[in-house]
C-alpha positions in Angstrom: 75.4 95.8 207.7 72.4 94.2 206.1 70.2 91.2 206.8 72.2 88.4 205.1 75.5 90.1 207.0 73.5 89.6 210.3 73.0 86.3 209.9 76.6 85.2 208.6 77.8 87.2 211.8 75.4 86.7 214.5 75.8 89.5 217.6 78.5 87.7 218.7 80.8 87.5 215.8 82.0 90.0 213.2 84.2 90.0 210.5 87.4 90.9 211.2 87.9 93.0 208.1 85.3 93.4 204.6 87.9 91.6 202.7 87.9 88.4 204.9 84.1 87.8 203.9 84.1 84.4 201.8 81.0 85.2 200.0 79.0 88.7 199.4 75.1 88.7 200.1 74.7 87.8 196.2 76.8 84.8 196.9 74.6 83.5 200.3 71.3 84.9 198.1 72.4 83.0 194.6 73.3 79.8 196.8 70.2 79.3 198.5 68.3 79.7 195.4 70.3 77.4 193.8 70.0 74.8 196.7 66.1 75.7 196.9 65.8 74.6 193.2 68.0 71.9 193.9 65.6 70.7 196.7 62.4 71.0 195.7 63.5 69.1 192.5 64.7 66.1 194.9 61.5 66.6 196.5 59.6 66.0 193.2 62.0 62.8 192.3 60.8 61.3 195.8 57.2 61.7 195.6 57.0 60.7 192.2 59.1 57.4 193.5 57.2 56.7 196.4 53.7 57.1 194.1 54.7 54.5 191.8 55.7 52.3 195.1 52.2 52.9 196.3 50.6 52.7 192.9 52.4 49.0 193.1 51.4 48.3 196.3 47.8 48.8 195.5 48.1 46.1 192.8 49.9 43.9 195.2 47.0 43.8 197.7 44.1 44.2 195.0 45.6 40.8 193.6 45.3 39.6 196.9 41.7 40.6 197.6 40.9 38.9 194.2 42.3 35.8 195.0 40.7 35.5 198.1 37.2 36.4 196.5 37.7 33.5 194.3 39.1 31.1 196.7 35.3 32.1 198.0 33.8 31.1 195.0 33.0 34.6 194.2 33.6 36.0 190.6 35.1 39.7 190.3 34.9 41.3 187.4 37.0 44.2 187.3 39.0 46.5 189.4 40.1 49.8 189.3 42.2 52.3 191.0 41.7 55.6 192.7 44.8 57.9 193.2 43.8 60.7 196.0 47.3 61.8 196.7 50.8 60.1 196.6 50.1 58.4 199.9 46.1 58.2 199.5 44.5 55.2 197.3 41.0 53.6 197.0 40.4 50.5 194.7 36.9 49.8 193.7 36.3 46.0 193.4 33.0 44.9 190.7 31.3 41.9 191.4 28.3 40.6 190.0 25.0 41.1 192.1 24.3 37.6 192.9 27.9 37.5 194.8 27.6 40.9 196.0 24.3 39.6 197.9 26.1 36.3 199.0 26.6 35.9 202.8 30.0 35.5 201.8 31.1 39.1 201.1 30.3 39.0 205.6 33.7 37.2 205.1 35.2 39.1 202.3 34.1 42.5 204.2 36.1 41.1 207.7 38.9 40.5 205.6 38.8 43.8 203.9 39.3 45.4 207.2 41.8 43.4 208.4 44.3 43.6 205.0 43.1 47.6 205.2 44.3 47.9 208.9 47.7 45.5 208.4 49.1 47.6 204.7 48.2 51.2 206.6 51.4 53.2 207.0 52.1 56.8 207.7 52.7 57.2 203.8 50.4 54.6 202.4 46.5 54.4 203.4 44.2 52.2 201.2 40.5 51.9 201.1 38.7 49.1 199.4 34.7 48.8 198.0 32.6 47.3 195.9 30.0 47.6 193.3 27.5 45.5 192.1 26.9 45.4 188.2 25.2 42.7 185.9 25.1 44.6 182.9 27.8 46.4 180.5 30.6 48.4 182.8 30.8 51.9 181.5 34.7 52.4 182.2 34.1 56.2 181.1 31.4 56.6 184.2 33.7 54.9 186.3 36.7 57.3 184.8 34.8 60.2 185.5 34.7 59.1 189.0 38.2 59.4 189.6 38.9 55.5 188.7 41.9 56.5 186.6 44.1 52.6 186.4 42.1 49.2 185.6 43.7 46.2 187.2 45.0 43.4 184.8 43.3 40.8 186.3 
């Protein structure tokens, strides 16, 4: 007996004759690569799903953060989108510096927390920032960076 016949009869059990073996080790061997494949491609389908469910997510609650800096009379200017991993995500808000040195971003910062704290989940974490810029953004700088997805705002 081999390995594979070991574990299809364990010390307890045996086959009662060679011929009553459903499947020969190439059978049991064959089938788990198949059901490996099989799984890892599965695996693949469902990270790639749950991504574009984060990568969603992310614009739900930059929209959100947007708003609520212009409810504050603030003026974003562009937003973009840092993929870590599937699960892992950091947007990086622009403001102009005048609003970035505004006692209102106090407010804008306790609110970060709060909506960073509420969206956390074992497979989604979000981090928010921001940036002050009067001048030209250079996208490709910000690219380089690892800012991959401009929000449409």
């Amino acid at each position: 007996m081999n390995a594979i016949d070991d574990i299809l009869a364990p010390e307890n059990w045996e086959f009662t004759s060679s011929e009553d073996k459903l499947f020969s080790t190439d059978h049991v061997i064959d089938a788990y690569l198949k059901g490996k494949n099989e799984g890892l491609e599965q695996q693949q389908r469902l990270i790639i799903e749950k991504l574009v469910s984060n990568i969603d997510k992310s614009g739900k609650y930059t929209t959100e953060v947007i708003n609520f800096l212009k409810k504050k009379k603030l003026k974003p200017i562009a937003a973009f989108l840092k993929i870590n991993s599937w699960d892992d995500f950091e947007t990086l808000i622009i403001v102009p510096e005048k609003d970035f040195l505004n006692e209102k971003m106090l407010e804008v910062y306790k609110f970060i927390s709060n909506l960073e704290s509420r969206v956390s989940e074992d497979m989604y974490q979000l981090e928010i920032s921001f940036c002050n810029q009067d001048e030209k953004i250079d996208e490709d700088y910000i690219r380089s960076d690892g800012y991959v997805l401009k929000h449409k705002m």
